[in-house]
C-alpha positions in Angstrom: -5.9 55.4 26.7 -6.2 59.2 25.9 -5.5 58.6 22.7 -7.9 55.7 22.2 -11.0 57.1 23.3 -12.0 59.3 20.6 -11.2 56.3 17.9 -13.8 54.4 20.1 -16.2 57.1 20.6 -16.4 58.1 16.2 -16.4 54.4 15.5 -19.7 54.0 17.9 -21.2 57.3 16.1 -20.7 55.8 12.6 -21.8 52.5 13.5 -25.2 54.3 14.8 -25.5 56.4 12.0 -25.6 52.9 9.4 -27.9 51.3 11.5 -30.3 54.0 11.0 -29.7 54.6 7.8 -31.3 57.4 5.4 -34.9 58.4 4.7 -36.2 57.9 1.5 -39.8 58.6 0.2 -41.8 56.7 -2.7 -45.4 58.0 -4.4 -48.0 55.4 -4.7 -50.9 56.9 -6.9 -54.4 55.9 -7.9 -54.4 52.5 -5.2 -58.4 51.3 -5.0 -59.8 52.1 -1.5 -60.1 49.1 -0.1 -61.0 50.6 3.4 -63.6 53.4 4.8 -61.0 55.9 5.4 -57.3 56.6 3.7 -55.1 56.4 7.3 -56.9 53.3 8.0 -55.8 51.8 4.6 -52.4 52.7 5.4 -51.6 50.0 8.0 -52.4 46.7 5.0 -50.0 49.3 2.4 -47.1 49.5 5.2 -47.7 45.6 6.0 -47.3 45.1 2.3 -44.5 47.5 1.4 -42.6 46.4 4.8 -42.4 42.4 3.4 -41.6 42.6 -0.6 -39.3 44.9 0.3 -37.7 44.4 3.5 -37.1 47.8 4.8 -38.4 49.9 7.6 -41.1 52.3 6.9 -40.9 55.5 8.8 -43.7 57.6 7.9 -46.9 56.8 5.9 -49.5 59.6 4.7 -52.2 60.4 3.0 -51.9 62.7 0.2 -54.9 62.4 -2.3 -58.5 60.6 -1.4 -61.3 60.1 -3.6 -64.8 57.9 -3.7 -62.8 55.4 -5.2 -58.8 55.9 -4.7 -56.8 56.8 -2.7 -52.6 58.2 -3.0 -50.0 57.6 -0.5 -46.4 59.1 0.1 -44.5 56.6 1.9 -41.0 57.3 3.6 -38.6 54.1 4.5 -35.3 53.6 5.4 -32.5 52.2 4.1 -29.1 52.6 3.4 -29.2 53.3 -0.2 -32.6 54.2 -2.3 -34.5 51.5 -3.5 -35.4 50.9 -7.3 -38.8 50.6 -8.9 -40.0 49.4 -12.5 -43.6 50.2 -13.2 -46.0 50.7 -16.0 -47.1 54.3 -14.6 -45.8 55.5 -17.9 -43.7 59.1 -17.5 -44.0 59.5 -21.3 -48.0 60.0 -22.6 -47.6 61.3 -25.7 -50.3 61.6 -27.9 -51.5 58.1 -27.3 -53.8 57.2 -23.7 -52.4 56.0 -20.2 -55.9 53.8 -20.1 -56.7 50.6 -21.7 -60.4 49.9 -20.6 -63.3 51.5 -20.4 -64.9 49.6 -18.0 -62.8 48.8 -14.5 -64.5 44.8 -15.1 -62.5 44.9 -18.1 -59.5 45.9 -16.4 -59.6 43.6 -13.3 -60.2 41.1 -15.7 -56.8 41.6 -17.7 -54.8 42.6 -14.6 -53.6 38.6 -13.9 -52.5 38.4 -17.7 -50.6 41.8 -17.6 -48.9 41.1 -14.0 -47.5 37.6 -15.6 -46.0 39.5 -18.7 -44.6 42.4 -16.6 -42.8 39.7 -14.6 -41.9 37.7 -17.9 -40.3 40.9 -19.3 -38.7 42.6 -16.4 -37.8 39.6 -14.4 -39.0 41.2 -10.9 -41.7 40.4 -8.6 -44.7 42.7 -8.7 -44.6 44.7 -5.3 -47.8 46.0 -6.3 -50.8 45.4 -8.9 -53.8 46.8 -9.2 -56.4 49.0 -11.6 -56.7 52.4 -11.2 -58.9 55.2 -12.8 -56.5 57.7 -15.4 -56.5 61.3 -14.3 -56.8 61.6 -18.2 -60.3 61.2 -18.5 -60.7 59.1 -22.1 -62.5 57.0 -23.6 -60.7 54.2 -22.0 -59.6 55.7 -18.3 -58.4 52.1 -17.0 -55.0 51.6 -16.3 -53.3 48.9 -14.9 -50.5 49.4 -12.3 -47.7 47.1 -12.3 -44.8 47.8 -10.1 -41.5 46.0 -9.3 -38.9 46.1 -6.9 -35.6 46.8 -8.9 -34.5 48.3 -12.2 -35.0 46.6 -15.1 -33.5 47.4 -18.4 -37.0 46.3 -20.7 -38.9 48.8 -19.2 -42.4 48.9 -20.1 -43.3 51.5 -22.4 -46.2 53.4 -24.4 -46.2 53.7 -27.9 -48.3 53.6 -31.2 -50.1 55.5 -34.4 -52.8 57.0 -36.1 -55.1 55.5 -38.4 -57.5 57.6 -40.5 -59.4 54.4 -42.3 -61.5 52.0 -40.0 -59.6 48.6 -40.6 -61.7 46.4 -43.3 -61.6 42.3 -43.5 -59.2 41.8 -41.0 -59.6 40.6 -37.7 -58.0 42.6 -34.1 -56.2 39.1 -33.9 -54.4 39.6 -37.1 -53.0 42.6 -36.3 -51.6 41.9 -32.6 -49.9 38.8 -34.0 -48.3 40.5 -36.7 -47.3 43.6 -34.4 -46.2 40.8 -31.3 -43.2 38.9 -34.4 -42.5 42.4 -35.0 -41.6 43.7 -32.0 -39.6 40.5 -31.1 -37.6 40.2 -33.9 -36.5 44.1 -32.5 -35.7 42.3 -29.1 -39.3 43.7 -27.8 -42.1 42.5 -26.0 -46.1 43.3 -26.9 -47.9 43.6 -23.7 -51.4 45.2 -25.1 -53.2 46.6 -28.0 -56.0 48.7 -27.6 -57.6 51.0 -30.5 -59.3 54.4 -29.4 -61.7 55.3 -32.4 -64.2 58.6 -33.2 -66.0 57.8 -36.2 -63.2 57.0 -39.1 -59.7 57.7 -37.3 -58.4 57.3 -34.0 -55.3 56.1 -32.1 -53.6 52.5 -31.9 -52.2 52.5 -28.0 -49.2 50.1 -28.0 -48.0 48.5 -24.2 -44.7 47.2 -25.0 -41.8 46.2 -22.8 -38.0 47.1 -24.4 -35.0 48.6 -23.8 -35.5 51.6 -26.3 -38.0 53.5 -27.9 -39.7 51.6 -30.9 -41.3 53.4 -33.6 -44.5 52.8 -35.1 -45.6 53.9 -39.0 -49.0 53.3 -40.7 -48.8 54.4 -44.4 -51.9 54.8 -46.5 -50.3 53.5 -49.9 -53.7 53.5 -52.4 -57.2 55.2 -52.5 -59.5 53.0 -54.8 -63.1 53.7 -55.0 -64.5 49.9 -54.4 -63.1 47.7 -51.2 -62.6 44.5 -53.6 -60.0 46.7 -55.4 -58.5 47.5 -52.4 -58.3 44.2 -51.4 -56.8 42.6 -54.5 -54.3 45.0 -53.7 -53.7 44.0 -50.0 -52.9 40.5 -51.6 -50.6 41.3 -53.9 -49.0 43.2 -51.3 -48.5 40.5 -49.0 -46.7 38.6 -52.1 -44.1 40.3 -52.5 -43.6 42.6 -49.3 -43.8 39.7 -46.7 -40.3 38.6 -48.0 -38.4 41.9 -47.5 -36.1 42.6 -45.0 -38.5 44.3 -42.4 -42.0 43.3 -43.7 -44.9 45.3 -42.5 -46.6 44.1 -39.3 -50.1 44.7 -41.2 -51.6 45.0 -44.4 -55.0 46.1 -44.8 -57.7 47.8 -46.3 -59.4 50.6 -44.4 -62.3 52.8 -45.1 -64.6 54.2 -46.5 -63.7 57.9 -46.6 -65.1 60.4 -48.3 -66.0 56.9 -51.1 -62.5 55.4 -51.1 -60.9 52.8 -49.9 -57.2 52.8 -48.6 -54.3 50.5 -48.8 -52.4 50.3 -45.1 -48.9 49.4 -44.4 -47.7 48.9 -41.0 -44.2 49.1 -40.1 -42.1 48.5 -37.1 -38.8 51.0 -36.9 -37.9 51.3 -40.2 -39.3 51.2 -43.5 -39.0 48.2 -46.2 -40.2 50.4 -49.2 -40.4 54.0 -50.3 -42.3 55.2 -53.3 -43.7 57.9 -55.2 -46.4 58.4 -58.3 -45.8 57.5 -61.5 -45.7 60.9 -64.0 -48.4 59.5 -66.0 -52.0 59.8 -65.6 -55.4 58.1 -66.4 -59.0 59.3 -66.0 -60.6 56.0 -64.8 -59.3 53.0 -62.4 -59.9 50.6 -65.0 -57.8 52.8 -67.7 -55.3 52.8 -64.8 -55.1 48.9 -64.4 -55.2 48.0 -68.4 -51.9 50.3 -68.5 -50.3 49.4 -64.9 -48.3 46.2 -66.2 -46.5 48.8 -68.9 -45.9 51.1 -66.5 -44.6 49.3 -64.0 -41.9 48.0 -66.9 -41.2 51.2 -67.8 -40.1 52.5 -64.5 -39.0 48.7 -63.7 -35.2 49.1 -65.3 -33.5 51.3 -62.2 -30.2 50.0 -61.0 -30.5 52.5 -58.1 -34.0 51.4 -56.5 -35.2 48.1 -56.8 -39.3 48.2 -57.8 -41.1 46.1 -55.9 -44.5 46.8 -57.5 -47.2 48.9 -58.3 -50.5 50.1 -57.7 -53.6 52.7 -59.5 -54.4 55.3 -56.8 -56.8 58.2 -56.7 -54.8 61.5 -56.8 -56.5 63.5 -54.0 -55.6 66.9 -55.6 -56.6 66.1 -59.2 -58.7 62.9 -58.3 -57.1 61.2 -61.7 -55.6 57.9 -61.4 -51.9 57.2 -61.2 -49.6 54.0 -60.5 -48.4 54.5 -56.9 -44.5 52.5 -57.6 -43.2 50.5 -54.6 -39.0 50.1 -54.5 -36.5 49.0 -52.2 -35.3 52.1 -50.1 -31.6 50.1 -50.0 
């Protein structure tokens, strides 16, 4: 019996120490006061937190509380820390955290963008709401999507800068051909929202994927009339929509400073490269009787395939040359 006892008495201790398991704490930030004080508030977020995820909450508190929001530090217990996917980005970048500038907006989207995160991540919202950006932009609106567990598409925030406002083509156009882009890359498009001042501004991409996409927008041409510009969009389209990563968008943006640019969109990696012709003309329409002999003359390369070409502005000299499009393989 002596030599029993203390094999009972450290098997009790362990068991007791399981049962309680350890402590864990989780931030929740930006929640929408729902009630006339923070701790009052606290009971429905314990309630809530308690059911999805089916663990003991220790300790609640208050940490930040505003007209409008309010933050939380909650600490739970469980034997091993629990896992969260949400859309509280950690990587801002250059591009916003908000989508909308009115909260309306947001509340109005935030069904639509719960239903994808669940799509993409395949876990349960634990909690969804709109909250107000500490980064006070032009769109502050956020939407808050988190999920118990770790997903690998994790939702993420990307996008570019355009310097031309986009001309005869609609927002439509543009998420669609971004959304089969993004697929074919394995990804999923959650939102597209354009931040704008004047001429340029910032395309905020809300993706879901398991790496980093990259985004390009190449200004190609400067012409100074848009039906110039647009002729060259089409021709564009002809011939680049067959390549192996086609561009996501093709448009014609402006004007700035009296032209008119060409715009290429790309999704990772680039489906042409291309560079000026040596020659020079002083007029676009001198340009364009001489572009179908240029293009033949550079046309004979075994190295780089030409794809095509197009009379630009130089910015430097402002004379005319034929921009030449090849295949970078």
């Amino acid at each position: 019996m002596k030599i029993k006892l203390p094999v009972t008495i450290a098997l009790i201790f362990i068991s007791t120490n399981l049962a309680f398991g350890n402590i864990f704490s989780y931030s929740l930030k930006g929640l929408p006061k729902e009630e006339r004080s923070c701790h009052i508030q606290a009971k429905s977020v314990v309630s809530q937190f308690e059911q999805q995820t089916k663990v003991k909450v220790a300790h609640i508190e208050c940490t930040k509380e505003t007209l409008i929001q309010v933050d939380f530090v909650i600490e739970y217990e469980a034997s091993t820390e629990l896992q969260f996917t949400s859309t509280d980005y950690s990587f801002d970048g250059v591009y916003q955290r908000g989508r909308y500038e009115e909260k309306d907006i947001c509340d109005q989207n935030l069904s639509k963008q719960t239903h994808i995160f669940e799509g993409a991540t395949g876990l349960k919202s634990l909690f969804s709401y709109c909250s107000r950006s500490e980064y006070d932009g032009k769109k502050p609106w956020a939407i808050i999507i988190i999920g118990l567990g770790k997903s690998l598409s994790l939702p993420t925030l990307g996008g570019y800068t355009f310097y031309t406002v986009p001309k005869s083509i609609a927002y439509i156009d543009i998420f669609q051909g971004l959304k089969k882009a993004l697929e074919k890359n394995g990804a999923i498009l959650s939102d597209l929202i354009f931040t704008s001042s004047f001429a340029n501004g910032d395309a905020n991409i809300h993706y879901y994927a398991n790496k980093r996409q990259r985004f390009v927008l190449e200004h190609i041409t400067k012409t100074p009339k848009l039906e110039q510009c647009l002729a060259q969009a089409e021709e564009a389209r002809s011939f680049l929509n067959s390549t192996s990563n086609p561009p996501f968008t093709i448009y014609c943006g402006g004007p700035i400073f009296g032209e008119f640019e060409l715009n290429l969109g790309f999704v990772n990696d680039y489906a042409i490269s291309w560079k000026n012709s040596v020659e020079e003309f002083i007029t676009f329409d001198d340009c364009q009787s001489h572009r179908d002999e240029v293009i033949s003359h550079y046309s004979g390369s075994t190295l780089n395939k030409l794809l095509g070409g197009f009379c630009s502005r130089n910015y430097e000299n402002r004379k005319y040359q034929v921009v030449l499009l090849r295949d970078p393989k």
